[in-house]
C-alpha positions in Angstrom: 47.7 -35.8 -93.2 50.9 -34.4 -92.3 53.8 -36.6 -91.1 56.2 -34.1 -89.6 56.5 -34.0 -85.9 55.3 -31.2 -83.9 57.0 -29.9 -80.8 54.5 -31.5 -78.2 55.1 -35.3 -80.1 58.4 -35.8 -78.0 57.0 -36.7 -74.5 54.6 -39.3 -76.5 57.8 -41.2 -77.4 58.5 -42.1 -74.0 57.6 -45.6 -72.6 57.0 -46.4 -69.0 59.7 -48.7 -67.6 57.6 -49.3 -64.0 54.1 -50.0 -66.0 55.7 -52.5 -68.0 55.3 -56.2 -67.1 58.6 -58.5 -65.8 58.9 -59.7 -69.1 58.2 -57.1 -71.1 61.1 -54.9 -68.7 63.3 -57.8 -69.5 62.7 -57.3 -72.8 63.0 -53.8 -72.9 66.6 -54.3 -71.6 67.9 -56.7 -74.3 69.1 -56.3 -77.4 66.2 -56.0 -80.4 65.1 -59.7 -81.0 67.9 -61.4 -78.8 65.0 -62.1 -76.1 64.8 -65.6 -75.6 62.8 -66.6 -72.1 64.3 -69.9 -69.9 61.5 -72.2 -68.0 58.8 -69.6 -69.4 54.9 -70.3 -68.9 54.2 -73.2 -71.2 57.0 -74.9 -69.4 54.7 -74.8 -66.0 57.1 -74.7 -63.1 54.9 -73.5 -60.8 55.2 -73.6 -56.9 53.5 -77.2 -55.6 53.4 -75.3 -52.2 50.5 -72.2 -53.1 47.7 -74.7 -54.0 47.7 -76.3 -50.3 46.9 -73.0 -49.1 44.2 -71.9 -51.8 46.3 -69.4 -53.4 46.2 -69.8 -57.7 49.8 -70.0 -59.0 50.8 -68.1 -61.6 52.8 -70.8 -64.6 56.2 -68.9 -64.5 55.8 -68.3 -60.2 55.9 -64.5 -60.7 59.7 -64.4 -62.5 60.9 -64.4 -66.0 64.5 -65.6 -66.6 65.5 -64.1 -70.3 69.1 -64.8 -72.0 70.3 -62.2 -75.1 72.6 -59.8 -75.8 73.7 -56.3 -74.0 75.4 -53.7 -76.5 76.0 -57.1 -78.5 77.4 -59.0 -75.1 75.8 -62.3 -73.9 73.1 -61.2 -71.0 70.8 -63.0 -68.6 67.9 -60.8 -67.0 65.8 -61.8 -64.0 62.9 -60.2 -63.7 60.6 -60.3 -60.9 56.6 -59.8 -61.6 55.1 -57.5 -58.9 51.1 -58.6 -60.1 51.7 -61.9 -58.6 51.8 -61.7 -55.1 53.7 -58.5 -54.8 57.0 -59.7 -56.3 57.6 -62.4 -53.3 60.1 -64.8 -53.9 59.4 -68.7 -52.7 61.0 -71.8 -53.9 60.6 -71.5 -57.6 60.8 -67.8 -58.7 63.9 -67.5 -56.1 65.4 -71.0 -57.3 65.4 -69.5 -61.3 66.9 -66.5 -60.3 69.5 -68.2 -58.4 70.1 -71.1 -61.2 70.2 -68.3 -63.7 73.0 -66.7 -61.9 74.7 -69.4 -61.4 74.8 -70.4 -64.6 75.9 -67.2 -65.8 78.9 -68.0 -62.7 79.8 -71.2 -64.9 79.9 -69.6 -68.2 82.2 -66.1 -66.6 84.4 -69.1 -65.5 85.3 -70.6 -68.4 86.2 -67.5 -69.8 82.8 -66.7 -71.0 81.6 -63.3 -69.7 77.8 -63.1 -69.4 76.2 -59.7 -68.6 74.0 -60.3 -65.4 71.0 -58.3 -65.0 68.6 -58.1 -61.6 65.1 -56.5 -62.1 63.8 -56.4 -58.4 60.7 -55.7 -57.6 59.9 -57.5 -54.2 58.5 -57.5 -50.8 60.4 -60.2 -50.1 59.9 -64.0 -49.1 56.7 -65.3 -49.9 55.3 -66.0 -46.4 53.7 -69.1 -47.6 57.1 -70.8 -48.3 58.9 -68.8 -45.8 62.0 -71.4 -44.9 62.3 -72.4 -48.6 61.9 -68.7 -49.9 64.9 -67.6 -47.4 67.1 -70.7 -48.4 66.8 -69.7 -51.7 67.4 -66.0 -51.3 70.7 -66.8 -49.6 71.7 -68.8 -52.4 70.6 -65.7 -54.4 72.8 -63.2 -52.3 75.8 -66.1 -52.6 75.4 -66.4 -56.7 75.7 -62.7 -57.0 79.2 -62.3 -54.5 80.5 -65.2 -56.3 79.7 -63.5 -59.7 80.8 -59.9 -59.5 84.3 -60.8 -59.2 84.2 -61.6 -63.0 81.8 -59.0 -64.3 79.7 -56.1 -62.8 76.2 -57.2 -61.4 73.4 -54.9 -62.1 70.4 -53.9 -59.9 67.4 -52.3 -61.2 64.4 -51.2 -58.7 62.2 -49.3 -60.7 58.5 -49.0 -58.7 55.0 -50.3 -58.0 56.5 -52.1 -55.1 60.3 -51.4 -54.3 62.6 -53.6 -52.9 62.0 -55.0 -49.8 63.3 -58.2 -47.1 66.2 -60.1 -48.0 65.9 -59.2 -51.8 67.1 -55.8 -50.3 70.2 -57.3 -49.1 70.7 -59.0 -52.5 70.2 -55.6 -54.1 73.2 -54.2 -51.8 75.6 -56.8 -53.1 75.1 -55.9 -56.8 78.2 -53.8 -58.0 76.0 -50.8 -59.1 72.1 -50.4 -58.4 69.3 -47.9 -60.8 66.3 -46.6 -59.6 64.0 -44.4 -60.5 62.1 -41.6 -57.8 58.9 -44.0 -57.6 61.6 -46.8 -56.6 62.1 -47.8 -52.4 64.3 -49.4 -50.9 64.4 -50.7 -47.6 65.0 -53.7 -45.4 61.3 -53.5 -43.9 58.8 -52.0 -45.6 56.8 -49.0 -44.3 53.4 -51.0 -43.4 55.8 -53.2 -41.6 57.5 -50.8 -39.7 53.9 -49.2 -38.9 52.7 -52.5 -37.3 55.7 -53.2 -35.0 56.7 -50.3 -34.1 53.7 -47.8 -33.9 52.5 -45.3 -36.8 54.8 -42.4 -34.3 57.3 -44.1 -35.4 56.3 -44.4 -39.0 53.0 -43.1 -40.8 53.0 -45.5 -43.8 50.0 -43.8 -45.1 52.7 -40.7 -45.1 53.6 -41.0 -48.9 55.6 -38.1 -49.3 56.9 -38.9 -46.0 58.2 -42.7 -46.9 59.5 -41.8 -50.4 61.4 -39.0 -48.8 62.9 -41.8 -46.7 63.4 -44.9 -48.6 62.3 -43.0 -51.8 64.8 -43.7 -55.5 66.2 -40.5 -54.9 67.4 -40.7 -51.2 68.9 -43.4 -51.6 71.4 -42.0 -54.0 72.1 -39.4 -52.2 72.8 -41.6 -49.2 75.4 -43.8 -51.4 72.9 -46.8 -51.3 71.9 -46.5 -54.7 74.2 -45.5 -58.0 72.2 -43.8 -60.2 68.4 -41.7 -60.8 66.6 -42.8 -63.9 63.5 -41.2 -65.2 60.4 -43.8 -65.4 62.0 -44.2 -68.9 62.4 -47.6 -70.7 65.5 -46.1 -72.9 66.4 -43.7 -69.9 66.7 -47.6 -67.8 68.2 -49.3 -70.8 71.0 -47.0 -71.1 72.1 -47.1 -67.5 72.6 -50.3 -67.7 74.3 -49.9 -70.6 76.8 -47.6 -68.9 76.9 -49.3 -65.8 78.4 -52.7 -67.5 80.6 -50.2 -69.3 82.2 -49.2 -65.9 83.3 -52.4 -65.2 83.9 -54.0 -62.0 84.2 -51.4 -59.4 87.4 -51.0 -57.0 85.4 -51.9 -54.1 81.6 -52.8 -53.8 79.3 -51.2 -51.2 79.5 -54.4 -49.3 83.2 -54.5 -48.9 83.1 -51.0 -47.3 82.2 -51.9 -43.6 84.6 -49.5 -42.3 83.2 -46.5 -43.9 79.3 -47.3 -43.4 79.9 -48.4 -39.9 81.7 -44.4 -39.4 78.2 -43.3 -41.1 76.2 -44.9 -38.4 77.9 -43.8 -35.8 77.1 -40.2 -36.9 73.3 -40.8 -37.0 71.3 -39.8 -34.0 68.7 -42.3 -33.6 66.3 -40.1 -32.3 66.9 -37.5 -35.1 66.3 -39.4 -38.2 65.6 -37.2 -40.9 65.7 -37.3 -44.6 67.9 -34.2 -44.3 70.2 -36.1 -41.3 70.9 -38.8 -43.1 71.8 -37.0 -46.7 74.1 -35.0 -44.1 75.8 -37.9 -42.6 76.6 -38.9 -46.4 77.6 -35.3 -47.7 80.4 -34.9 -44.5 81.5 -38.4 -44.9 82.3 -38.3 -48.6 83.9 -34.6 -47.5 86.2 -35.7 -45.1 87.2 -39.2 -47.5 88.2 -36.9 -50.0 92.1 -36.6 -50.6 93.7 -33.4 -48.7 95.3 -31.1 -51.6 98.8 -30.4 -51.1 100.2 -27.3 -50.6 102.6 -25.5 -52.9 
């Protein structure tokens, strides 16, 4: 049988970055065999809060913390498993993400730069552990501040569940952010949204209508997101590649109150459109642009 590849092979090549599992995605991110998991399964952390309420736990709590290289750098990649219920952070999973970040903090201090990588996939806290799952997120949002002064911090949100709660917040802060179109973002999710404010206000059933929204792509073109991927694991790979090549940006999203706050006063609350709000971006980055002089 022949070996030679035929034109139609190509497409078969490509591997699913949002069907892989948190581990796997960390993986997938690393260097070839620098993988090396921190507090895995066999080491049984698990949270002592789910069994009082007659929920299973899951032995890593639903994150994998992995240490290797990045285009042959020293890495740490939290990854956050959307199987175990949806991606929501309580007192463990949201404790090794913020330990593993901080620990990366040590080692950028002593002149050791570490490559931190954030693979969000969250509702949010885990309402079981809601106190302890919002302490920890804070510490979290803190860890990541403290550590992009020293290196860039990288966001990835690729899909099955998005980005949701105070992990969105956490995803702001990170010096650049991927997503794919399948990815959302969103400080409530559209269900939530539904149930408080009333489906006129938001069908969540509406799927085009919510992607178009909160949807990967919007969310670049509003400036709240850096850069469209393909559901690609070397399409993912290689942004983060060429985010950490960028370095440390001039000024993070969060340090630019001034110029979001000037975006929100254009919006008209009662005309909130996917189209509005990619208009409120397109004549804001218009009128920041430098005037050209005039011979």
């Amino acid at each position: 049988m022949s070996t030679l590849a035929t034109p139609h092979a190509a497409p078969l090549l490509r591997e699913s970055f949002i069907e892989l599992p948190a581990r796997e995605r960390a993986r997938s991110l690393l260097d070839a065999g620098t993988f090396r998991e921190l507090l895995g399964p066999f080491d049984r952390i698990e949270s002592p809060w789910l069994p009082l309420q007659g929920v299973v736990c899951q032995a890593d709590d639903g994150c994998v913390i992995a240490r290797g290289t990045i285009a042959g750098e020293p890495a740490v990649v939290a990854a956050i498993e959307s199987a175990f219920q949806g991606g929501s952070i309580g007192e463990v999973s949201g404790s090794k993400i913020a330990a593993a970040l901080e620990m990366a903090l040590r080692d950028c201090e002593r002149g050791k730069i570490v490559r931190p990588v954030v693979l969000f996939e969250t509702g949010g806290v885990r309402l079981q552990e809601a106190n302890l799952g919002l302490a920890v997120i804070a510490e979290i949002q803190a860890a990541i501040v403290a550590l992009r002064r020293h290196v860039p911090v990288v966001g990835v949100i690729a899909g099955m569940v998005g980005c949701f709660g105070g992990m969105s917040l956490a995803a702001a802060l990170c010096s650049y952010l991927v997503v794919t179109k399948q990815g959302r973002l969103g400080m409530n999710g559209p269900e939530v949204i539904e149930q408080e404010a009333g489906i006129d206000e938001l069908d969540a059933s509406d799927r085009r209508r919510v992607w178009q929204l909160i949807g990967g792509e919007q969310r670049v073109a509003s400036s709240l997101a850096d850069r469209l991927v393909d559901d690609d694991a070397e399409a993912v790979r290689a942004a983060v590649h060429a985010a950490f090549a960028q370095g440390v940006p001039p000024a993070h999203r969060s340090e630019q109150v001034d110029t979001f706050l000037q975006r929100l006063a254009r919006i008209d609350p009662a005309n909130v459109t996917p189209e509005s709000m990619r208009e409120v971006y397109s004549a804001q980055a218009a009128h920041s642009q430098p005037r050209k002089e005039h011979a």
